[in-house]
C-alpha positions as CSV (number, residue, x, y, z in Angstrom):
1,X,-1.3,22.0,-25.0
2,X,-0.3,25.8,-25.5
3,X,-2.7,28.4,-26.1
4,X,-6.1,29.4,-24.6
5,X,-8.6,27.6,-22.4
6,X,-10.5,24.9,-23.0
7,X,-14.3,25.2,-22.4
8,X,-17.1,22.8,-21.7
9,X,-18.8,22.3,-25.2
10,X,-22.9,21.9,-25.1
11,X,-22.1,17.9,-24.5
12,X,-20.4,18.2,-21.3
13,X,-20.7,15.0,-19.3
14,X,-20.5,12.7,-21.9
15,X,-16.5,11.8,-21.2
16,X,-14.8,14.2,-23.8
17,X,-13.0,15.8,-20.8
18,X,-11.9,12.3,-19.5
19,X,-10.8,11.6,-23.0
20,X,-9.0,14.4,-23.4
21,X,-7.1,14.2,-20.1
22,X,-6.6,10.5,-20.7
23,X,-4.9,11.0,-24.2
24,X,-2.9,13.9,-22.7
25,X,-1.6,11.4,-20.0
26,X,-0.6,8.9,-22.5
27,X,1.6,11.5,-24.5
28,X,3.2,12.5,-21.3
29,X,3.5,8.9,-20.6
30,X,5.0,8.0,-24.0
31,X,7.4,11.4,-24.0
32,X,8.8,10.2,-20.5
33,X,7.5,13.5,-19.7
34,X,6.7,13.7,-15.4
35,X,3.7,15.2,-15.1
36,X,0.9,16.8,-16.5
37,X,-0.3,20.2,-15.5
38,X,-3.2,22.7,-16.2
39,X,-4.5,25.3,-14.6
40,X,-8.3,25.8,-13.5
41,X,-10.1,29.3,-12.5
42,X,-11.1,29.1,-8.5
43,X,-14.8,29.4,-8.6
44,X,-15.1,26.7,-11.5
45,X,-16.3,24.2,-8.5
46,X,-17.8,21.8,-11.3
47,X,-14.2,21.6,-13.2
48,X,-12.4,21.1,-9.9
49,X,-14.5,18.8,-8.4
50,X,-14.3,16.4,-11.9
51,X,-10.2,17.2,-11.8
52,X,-10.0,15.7,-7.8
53,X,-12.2,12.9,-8.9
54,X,-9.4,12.1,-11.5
55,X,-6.7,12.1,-8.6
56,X,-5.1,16.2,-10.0
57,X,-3.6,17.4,-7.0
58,X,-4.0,21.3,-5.9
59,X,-0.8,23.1,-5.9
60,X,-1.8,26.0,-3.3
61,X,1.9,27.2,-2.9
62,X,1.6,28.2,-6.6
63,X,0.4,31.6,-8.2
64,X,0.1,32.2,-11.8
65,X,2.1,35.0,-13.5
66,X,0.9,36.9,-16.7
67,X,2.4,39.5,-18.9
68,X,0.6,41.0,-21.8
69,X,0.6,44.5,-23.4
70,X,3.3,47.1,-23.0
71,X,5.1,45.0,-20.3
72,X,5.4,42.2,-22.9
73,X,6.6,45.2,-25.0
74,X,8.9,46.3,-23.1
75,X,10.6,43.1,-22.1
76,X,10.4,41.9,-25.3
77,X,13.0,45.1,-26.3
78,X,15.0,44.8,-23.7
């Protein structure tokens, strides 16, 4: 999935995330595609608690990058 975040919606703990994940796992499944990845803010305990419980493994030796603004800009122009 490209694009923003995805949030809890008012019915959060009904299984909508599992689903979600799940269907995302097939597609990578069926797209011989190797893994699945996602990324999860630090202090969101409750999201990162119900990822482990799925079996999503932590990748600590990771950082994630962003460029926005005049720095996109720039790059963008050479």
């Amino acid at each position: 999935m490209a694009g923003g975040p995805v949030r809890a919606a008012a019915g959060a703990g009904r299984g909508a995330g599992k689903a979600l994940l799940a269907g995302l796992a097939r597609r990578c499944l069926d797209e011989n595609l190797g893994r699945l990845e996602w990324s999860v803010l630090d202090w969101n305990a409750p999201s990162i608690a119900f990822y482990d419980s799925l079996g999503a493994a932590t990748l600590d030796d990771w950082t994630t990058r962003r460029m926005s603004g005049e720095a996109l800009s720039r790059l963008a122009a050479g």
